[in-house]
Gaussian input, Z-matrix of N, CA and C with variables (Angstrom, degrees):
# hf/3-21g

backbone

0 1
 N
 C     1     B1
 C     2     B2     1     A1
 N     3     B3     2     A2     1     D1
 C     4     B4     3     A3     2     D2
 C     5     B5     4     A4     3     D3
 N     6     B6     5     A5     4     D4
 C     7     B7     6     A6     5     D5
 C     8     B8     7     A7     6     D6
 N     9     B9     8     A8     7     D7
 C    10    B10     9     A9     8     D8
 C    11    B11    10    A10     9     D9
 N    12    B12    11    A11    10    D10
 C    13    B13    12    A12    11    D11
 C    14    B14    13    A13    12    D12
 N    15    B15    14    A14    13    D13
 C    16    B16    15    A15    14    D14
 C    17    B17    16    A16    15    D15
 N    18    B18    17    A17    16    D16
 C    19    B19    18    A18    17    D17
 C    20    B20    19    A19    18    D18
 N    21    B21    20    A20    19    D19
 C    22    B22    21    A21    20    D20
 C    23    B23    22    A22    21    D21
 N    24    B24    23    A23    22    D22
 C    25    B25    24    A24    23    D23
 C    26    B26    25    A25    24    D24
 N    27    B27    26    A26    25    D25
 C    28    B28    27    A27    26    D26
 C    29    B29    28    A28    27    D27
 N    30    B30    29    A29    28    D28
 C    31    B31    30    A30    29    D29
 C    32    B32    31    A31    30    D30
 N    33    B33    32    A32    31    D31
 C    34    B34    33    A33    32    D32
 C    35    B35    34    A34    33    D33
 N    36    B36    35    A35    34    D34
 C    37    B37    36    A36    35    D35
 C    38    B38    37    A37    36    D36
 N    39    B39    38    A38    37    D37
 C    40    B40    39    A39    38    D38
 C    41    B41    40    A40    39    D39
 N    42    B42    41    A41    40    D40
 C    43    B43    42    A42    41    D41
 C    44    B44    43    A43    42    D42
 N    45    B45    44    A44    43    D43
 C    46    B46    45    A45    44    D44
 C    47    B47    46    A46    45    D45
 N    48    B48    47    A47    46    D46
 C    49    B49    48    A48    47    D47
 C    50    B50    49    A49    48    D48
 N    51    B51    50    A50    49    D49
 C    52    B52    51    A51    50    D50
 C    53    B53    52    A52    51    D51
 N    54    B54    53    A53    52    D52
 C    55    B55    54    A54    53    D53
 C    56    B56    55    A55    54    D54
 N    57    B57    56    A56    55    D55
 C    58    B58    57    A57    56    D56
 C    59    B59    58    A58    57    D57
 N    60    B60    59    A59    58    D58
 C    61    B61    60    A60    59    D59
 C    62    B62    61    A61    60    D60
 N    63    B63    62    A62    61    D61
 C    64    B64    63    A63    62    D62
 C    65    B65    64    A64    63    D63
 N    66    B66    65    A65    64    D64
 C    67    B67    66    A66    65    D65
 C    68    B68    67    A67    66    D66
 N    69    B69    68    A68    67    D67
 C    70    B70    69    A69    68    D68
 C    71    B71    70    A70    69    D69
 N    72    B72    71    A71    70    D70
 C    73    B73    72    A72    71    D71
 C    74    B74    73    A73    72    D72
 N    75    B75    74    A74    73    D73
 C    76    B76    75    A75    74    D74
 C    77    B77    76    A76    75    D75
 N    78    B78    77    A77    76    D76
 C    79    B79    78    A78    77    D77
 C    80    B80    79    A79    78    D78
 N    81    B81    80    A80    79    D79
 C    82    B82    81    A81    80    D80
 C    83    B83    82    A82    81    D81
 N    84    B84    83    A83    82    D82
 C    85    B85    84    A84    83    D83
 C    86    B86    85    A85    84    D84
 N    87    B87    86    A86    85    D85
 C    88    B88    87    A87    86    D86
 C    89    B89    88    A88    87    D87
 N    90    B90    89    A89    88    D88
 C    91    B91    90    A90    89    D89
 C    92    B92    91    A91    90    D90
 N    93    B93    92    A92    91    D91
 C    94    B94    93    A93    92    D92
 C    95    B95    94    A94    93    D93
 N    96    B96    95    A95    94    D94
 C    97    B97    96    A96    95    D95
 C    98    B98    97    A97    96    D96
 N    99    B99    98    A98    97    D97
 C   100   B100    99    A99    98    D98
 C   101   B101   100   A100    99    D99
 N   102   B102   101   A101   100   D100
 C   103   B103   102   A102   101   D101
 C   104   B104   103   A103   102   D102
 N   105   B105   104   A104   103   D103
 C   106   B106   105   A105   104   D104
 C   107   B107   106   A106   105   D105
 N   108   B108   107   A107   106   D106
 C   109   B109   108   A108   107   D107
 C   110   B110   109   A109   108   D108
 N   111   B111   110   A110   109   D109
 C   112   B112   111   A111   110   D110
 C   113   B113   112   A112   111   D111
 N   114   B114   113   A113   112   D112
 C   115   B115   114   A114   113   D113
 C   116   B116   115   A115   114   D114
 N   117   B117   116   A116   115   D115
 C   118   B118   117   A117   116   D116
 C   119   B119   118   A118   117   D117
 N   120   B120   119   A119   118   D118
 C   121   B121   120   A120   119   D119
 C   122   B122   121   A121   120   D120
 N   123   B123   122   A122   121   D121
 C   124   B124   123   A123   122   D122
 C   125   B125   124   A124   123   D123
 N   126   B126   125   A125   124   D124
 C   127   B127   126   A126   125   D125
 C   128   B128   127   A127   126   D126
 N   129   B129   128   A128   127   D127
 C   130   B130   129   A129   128   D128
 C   131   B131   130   A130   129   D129
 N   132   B132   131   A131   130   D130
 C   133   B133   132   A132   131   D131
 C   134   B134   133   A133   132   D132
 N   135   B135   134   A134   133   D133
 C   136   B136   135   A135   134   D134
 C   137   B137   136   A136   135   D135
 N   138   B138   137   A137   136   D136
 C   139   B139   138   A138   137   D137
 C   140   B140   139   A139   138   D138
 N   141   B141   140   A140   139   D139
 C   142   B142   141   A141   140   D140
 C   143   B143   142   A142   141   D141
 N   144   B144   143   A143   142   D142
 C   145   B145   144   A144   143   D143
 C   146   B146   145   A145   144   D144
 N   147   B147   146   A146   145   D145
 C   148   B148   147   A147   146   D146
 C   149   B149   148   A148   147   D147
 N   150   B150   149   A149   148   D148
 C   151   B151   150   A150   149   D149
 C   152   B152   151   A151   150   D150
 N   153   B153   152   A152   151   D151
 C   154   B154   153   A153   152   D152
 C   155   B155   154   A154   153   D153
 N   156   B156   155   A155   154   D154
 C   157   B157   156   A156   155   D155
 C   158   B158   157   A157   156   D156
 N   159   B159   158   A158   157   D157
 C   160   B160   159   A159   158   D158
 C   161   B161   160   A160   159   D159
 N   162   B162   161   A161   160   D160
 C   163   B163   162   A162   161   D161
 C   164   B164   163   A163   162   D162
 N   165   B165   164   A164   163   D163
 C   166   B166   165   A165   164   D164
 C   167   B167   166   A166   165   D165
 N   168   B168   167   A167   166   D166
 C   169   B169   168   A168   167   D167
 C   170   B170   169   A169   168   D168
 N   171   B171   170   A170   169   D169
 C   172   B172   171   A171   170   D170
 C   173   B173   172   A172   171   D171
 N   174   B174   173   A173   172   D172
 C   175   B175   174   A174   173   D173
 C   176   B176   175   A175   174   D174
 N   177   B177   176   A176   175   D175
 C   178   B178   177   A177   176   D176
 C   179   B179   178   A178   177   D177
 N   180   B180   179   A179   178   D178
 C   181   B181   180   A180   179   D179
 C   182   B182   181   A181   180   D180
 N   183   B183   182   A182   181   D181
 C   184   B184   183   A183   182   D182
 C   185   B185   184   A184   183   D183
 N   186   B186   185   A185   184   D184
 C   187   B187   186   A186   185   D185
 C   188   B188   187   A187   186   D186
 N   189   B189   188   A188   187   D187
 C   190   B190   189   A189   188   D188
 C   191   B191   190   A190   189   D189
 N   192   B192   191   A191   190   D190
 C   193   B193   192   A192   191   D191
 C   194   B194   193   A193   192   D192
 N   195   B195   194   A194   193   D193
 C   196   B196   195   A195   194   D194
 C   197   B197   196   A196   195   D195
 N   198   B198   197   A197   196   D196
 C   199   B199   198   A198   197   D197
 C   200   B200   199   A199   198   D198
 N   201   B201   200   A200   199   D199
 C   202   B202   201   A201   200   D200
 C   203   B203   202   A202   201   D201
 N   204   B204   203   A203   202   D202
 C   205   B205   204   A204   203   D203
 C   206   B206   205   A205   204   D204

   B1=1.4442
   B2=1.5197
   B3=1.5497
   B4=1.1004
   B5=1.6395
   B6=1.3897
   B7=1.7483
   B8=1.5676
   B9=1.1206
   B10=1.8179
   B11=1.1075
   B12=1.5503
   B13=1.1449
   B14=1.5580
   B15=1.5579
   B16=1.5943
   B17=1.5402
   B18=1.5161
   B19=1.6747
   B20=1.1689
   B21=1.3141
   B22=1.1761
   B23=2.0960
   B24=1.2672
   B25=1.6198
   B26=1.8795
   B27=1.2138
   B28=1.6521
   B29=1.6655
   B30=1.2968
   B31=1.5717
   B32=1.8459
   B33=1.3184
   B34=1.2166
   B35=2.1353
   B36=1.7278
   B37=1.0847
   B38=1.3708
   B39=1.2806
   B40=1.5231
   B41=1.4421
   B42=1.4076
   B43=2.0093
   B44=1.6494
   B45=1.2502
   B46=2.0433
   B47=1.9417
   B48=1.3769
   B49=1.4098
   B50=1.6773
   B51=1.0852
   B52=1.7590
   B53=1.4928
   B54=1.3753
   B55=1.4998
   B56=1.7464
   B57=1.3383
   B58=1.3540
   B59=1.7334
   B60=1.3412
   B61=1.9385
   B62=1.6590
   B63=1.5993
   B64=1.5212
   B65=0.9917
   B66=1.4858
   B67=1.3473
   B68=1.5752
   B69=0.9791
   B70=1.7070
   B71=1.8446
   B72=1.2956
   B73=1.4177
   B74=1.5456
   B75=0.7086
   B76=1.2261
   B77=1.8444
   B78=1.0738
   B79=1.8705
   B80=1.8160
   B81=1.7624
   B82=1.3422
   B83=1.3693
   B84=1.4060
   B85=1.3437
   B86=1.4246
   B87=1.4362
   B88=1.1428
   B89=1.9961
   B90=1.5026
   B91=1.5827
   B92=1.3388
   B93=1.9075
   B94=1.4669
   B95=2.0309
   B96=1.3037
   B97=1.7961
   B98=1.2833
   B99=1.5803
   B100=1.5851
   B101=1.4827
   B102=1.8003
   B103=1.5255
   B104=1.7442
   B105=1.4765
   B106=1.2558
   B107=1.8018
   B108=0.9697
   B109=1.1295
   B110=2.0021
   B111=1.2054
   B112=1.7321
   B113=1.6911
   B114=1.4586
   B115=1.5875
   B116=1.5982
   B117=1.5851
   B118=1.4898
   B119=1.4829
   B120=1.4517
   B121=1.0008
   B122=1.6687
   B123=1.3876
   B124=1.4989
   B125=1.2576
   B126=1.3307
   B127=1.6553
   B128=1.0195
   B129=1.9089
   B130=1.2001
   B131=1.4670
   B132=1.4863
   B133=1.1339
   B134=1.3582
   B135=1.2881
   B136=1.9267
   B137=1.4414
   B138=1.0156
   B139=1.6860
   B140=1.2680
   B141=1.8926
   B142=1.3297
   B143=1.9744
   B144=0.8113
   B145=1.8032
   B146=1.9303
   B147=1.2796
   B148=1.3241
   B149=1.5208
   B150=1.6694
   B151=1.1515
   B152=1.4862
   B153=1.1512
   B154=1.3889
   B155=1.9167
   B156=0.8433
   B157=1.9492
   B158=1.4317
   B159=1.4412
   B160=1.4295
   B161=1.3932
   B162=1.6716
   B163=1.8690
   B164=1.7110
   B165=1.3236
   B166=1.3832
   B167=1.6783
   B168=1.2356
   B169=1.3636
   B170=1.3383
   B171=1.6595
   B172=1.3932
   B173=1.3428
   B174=0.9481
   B175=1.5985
   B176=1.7925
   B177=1.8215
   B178=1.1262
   B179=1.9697
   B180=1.4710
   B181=1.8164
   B182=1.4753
   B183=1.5224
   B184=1.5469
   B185=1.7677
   B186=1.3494
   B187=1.8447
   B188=1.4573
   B189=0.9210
   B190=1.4946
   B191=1.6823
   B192=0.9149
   B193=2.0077
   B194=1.5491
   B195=1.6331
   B196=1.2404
   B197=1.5829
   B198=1.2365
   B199=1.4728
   B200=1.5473
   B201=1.0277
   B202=1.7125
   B203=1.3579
   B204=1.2619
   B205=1.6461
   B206=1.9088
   A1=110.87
   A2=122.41
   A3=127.36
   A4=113.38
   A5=113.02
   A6=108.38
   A7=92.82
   A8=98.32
   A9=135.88
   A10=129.85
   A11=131.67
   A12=136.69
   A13=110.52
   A14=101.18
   A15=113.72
   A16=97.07
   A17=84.92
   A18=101.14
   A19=105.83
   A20=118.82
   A21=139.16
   A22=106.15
   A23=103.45
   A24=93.07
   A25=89.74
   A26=94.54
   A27=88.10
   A28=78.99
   A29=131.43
   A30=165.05
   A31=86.42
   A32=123.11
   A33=131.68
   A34=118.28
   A35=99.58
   A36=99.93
   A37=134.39
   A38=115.71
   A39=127.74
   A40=105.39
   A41=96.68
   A42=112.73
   A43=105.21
   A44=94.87
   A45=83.03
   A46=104.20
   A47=113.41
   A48=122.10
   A49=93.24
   A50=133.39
   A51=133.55
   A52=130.45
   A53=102.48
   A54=112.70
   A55=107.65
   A56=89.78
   A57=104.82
   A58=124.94
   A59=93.99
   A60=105.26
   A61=104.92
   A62=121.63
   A63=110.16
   A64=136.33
   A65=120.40
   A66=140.02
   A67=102.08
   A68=125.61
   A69=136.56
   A70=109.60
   A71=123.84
   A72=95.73
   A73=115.21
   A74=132.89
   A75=127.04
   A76=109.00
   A77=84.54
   A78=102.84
   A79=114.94
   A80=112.99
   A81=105.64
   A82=125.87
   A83=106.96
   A84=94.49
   A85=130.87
   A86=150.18
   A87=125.93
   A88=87.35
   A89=120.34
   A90=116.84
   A91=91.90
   A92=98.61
   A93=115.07
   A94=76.81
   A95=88.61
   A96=92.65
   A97=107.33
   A98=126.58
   A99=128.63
   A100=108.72
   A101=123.47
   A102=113.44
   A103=91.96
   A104=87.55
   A105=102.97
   A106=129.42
   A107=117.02
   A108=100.57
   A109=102.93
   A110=100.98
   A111=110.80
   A112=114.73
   A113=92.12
   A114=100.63
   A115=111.38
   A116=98.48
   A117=103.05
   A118=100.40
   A119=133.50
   A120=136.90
   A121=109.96
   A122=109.52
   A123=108.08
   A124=144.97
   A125=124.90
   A126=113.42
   A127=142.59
   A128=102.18
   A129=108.19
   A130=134.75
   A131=135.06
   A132=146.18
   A133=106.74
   A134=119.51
   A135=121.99
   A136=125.29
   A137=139.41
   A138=139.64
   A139=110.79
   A140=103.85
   A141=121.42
   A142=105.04
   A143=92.99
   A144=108.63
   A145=83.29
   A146=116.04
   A147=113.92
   A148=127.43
   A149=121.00
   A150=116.77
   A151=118.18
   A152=112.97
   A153=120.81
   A154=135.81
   A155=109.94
   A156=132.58
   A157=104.69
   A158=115.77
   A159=120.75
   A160=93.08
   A161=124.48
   A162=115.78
   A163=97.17
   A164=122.43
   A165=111.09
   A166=105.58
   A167=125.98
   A168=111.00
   A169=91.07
   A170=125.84
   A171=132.55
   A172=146.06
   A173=141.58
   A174=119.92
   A175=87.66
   A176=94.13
   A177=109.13
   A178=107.86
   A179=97.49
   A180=106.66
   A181=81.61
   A182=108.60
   A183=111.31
   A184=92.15
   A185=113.59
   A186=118.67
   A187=103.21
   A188=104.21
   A189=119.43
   A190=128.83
   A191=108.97
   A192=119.79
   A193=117.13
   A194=97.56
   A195=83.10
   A196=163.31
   A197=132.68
   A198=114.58
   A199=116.49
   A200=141.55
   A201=138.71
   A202=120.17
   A203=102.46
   A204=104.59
   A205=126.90
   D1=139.08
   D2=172.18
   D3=-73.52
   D4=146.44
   D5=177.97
   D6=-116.30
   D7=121.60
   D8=164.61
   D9=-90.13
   D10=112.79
   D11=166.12
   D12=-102.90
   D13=127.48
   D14=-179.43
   D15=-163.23
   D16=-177.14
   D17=-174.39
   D18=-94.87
   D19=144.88
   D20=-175.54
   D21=-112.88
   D22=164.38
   D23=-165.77
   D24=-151.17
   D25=114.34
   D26=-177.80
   D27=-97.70
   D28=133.76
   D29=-73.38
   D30=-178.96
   D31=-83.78
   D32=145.60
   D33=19.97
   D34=-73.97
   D35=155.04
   D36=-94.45
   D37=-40.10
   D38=176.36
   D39=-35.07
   D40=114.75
   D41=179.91
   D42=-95.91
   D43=-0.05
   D44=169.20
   D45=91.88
   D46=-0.29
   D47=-161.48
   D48=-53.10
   D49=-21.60
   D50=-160.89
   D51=58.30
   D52=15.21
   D53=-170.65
   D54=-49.14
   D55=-57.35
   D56=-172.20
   D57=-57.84
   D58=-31.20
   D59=175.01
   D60=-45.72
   D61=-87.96
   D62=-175.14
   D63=-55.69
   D64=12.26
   D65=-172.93
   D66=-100.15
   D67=-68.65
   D68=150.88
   D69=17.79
   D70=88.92
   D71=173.50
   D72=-74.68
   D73=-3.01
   D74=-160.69
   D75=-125.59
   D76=9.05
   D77=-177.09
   D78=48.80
   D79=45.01
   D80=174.04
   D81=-88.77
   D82=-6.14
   D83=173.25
   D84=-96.69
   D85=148.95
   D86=-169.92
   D87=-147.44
   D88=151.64
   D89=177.65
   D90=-106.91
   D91=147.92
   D92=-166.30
   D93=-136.37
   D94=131.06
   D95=157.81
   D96=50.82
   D97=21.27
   D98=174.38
   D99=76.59
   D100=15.14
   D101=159.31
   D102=-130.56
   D103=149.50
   D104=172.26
   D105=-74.37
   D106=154.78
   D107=-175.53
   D108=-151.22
   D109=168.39
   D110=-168.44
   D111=-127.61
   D112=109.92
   D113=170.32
   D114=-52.16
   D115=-159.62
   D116=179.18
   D117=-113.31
   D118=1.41
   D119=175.15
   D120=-77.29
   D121=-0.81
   D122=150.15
   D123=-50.08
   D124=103.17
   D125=163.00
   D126=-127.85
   D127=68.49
   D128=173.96
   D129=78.89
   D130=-12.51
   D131=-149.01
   D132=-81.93
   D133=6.66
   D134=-162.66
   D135=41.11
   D136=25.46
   D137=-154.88
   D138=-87.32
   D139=-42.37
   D140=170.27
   D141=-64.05
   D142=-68.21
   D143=-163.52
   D144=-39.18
   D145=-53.91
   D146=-177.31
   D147=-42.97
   D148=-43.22
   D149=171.34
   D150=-98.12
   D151=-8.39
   D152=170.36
   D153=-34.26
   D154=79.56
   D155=-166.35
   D156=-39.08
   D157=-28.97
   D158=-152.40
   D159=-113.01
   D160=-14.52
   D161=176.15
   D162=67.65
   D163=21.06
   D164=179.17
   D165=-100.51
   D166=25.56
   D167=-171.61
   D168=-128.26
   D169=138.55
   D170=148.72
   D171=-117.86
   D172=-179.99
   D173=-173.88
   D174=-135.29
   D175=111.63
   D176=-177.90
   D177=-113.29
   D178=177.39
   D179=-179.03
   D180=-104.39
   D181=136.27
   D182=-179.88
   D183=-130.62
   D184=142.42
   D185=161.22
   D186=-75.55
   D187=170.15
   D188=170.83
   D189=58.27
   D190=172.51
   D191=157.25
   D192=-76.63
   D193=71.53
   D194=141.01
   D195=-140.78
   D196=-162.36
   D197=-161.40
   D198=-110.05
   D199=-83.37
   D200=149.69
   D201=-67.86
   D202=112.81
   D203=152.52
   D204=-121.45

């Protein structure tokens, strides 16, 4: 298994504000239904988690391939 570092988005709080989208270098985040959510074109860089209003974004060690979180 590959080990992945990306952002994680507990959904829960995330109000959809979009702070985090133009911040994105790599353009992984995109809002679906007013929560944000994270491709796999994530890597980890914190930029989002950084401007993030709601403290709902983290930069976690993930196993595997994966695709939305």
């Amino acid at each position: 298994m590959n080990e992945i570092i990306r952002s994680c988005i507990d959904r829960e709080k995330c109000d959809g504000c979009s702070e985090c989208v133009p911040v994105c270098p790599v353009e992984a985040i995109v809002i679906i239904d007013n929560k944000a959510y994270v491709n796999n074109t994530c890597i980890g860089c914190g930029a989002c988690a950084s401007v993030c209003p709601q403290e709902c974004i983290e930069i976690k060690l993930a196993d595997g391939d994966l695709e939305w979180t």
